[in-house]
C-alpha positions in Angstrom: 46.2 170.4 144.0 45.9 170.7 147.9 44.2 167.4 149.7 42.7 168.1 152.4 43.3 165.8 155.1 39.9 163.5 155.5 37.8 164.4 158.4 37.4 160.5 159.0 40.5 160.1 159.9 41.1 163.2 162.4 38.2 162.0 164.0 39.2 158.7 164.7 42.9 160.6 166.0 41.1 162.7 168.2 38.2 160.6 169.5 41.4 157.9 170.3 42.1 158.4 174.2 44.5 156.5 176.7 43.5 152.7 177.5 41.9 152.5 180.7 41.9 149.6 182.4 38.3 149.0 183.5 35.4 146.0 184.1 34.6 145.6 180.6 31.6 142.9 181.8 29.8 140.8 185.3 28.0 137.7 183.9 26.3 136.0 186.8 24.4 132.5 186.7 21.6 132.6 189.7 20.8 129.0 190.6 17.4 129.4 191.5 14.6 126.8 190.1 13.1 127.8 186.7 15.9 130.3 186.3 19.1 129.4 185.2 19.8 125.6 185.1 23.2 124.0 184.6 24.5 121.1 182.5 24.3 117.8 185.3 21.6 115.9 186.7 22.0 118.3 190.5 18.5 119.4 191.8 17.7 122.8 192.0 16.3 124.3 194.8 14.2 127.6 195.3 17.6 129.8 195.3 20.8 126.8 195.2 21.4 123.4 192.6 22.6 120.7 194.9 25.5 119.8 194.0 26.1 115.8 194.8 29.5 113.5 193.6 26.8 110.8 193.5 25.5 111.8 189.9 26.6 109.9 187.2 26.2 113.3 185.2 28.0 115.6 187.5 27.5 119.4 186.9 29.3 121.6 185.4 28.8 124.9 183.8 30.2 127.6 181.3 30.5 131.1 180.8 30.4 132.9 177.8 32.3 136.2 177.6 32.8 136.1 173.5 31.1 139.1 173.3 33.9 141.1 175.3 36.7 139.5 172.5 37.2 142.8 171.1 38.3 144.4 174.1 42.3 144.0 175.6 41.2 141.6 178.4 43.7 141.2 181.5 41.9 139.2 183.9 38.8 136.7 184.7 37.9 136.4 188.7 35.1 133.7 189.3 33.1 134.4 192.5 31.2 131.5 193.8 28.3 131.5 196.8 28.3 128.1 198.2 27.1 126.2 201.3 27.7 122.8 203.7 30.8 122.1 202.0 32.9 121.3 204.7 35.4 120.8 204.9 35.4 117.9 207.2 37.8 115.3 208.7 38.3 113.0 211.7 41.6 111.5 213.5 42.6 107.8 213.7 46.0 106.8 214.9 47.1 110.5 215.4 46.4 111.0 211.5 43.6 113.7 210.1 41.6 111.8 207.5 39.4 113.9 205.4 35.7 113.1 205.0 34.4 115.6 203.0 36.8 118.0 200.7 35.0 120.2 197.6 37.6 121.4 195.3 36.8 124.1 192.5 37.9 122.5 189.0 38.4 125.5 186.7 39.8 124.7 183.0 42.5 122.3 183.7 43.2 123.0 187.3 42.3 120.0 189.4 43.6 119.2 192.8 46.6 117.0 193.9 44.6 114.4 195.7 42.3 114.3 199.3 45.9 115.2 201.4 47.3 118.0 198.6 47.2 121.6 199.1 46.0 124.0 196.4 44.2 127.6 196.7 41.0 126.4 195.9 39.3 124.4 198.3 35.7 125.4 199.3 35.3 126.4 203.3 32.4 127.3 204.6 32.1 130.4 206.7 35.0 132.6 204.8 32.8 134.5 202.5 32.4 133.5 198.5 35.3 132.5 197.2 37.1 134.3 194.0 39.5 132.7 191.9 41.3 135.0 189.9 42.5 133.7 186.2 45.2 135.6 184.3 48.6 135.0 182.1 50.7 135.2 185.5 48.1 132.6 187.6 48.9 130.4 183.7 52.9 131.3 184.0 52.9 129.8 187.9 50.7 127.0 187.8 51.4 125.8 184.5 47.9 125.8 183.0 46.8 127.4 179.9 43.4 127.9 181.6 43.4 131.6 181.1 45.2 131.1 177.5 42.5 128.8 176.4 39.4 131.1 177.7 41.0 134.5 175.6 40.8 131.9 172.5 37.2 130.3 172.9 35.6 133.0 174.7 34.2 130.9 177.2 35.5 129.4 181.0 33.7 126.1 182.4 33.9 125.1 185.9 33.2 122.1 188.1 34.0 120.4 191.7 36.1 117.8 192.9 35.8 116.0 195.9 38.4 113.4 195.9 37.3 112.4 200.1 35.4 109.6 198.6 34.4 107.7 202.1 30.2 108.5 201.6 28.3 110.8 199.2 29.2 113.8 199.8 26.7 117.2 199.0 26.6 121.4 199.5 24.9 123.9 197.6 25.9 126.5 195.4 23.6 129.4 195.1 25.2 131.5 192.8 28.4 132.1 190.3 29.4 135.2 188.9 31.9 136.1 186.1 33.5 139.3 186.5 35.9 140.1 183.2 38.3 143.3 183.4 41.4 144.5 180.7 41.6 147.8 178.6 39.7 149.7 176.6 40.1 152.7 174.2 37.7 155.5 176.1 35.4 157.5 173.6 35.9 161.4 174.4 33.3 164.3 172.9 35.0 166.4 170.1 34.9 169.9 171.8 32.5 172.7 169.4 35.3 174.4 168.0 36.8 171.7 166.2 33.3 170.6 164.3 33.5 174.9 163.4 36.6 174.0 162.0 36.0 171.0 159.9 32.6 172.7 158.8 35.2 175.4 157.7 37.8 173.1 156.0 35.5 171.2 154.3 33.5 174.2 152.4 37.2 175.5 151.6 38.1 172.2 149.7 34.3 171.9 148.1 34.9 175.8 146.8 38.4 175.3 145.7 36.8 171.7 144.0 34.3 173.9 142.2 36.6 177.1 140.8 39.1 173.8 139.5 35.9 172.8 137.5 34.8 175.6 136.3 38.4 176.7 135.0 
């Protein structure tokens, strides 16, 4: 006996198209008061949280992507809106000593010290700032920062400031989580082939019922 091939399954071969890399999900946290509030004992204001190295809980927050784990995901980029974070310095004896230094501590990525130089330092007046997170940023910093968010599903972040010499403060007014990677596109079957599996299918239900009745 002929079997038919099932429809099912030529579906699913011709609804499968190319991956297209794409923004598979933006999650943004909008510090505004009454609105979204972080872990930390920082003061929100009516559109920031003040963000102070003179709480003993310091803030810190986490985003939660876990329902994007199906997809192929590439990348993370973190876009943060911030304020009045310096930085600042001032010279004695011909030598720059900083006074005020906010670092962004993502994963396991923390700065050197006050005099180190890493990408992430918070200036005010260059626009947000974006850290991107992916297996090559993992590969040359030797992290697993991007390693351990594709496990958990979820990225935290803080700040550093490691110019300790008063209490430093800026505010952050928003963060946003954009995630990209790959996904399998979903394409319309065209008219003809439903005509065609309409057809296939009464063949093998006719040829099903002359087998009976035999």
């Amino acid at each position: 006996m002929v079997r038919l091939v099932p429809l099912l399954a030529l579906c699913g071969l011709l609804l499968a198209a190319p991956a297209q890399a794409a923004v598979l999900g933006v999650f943004t946290h909008d510090y505004r008061q009454g609105l979204y509030d972080p872990e930390g004992d920082d003061l929100l204001g009516p559109d920031y949280v003040e963000i102070s190295e003179a709480q003993a809980n310091p803030f810190r927050d986490v985003f939660d992507f876990s329902s994007l784990l199906g997809a192929t995901i590439d990348r993370l980029e973190l876009t943060l809106t911030f304020s009045d974070a310096g930085p600042s310095s001032f010279q004695i004896f011909g030598f720059n000593i900083p006074t005020e230094r906010w670092y962004l501590d993502l994963g396991e990525i923390r700065p050197e010290d006050e005099f180190g130089t890493v990408a992430d330092l918070l200036v005010d007046g260059t626009g947000p700032l974006t850290r991107l997170v992916d297996a090559a940023t993992d590969a040359a910093e030797g992290t697993t920062v991007f390693a351990d968010a594709l496990a958990t599903g979820r990225i935290g972040f803080g700040f550093d400031e490691p110019a300790a010499f008063v209490s430093d403060s800026f505010r952050l007014y928003s963060a946003t989580l954009t995630v990209s990677g790959t996904a399998v596109a979903v394409v319309p079957l065209p008219a003809p082939f439903w005509f065609l599996a309409a057809a296939l299918g009464g063949l093998g239900l006719a040829r099903r019922r002359r087998l009976a009745q035999t």
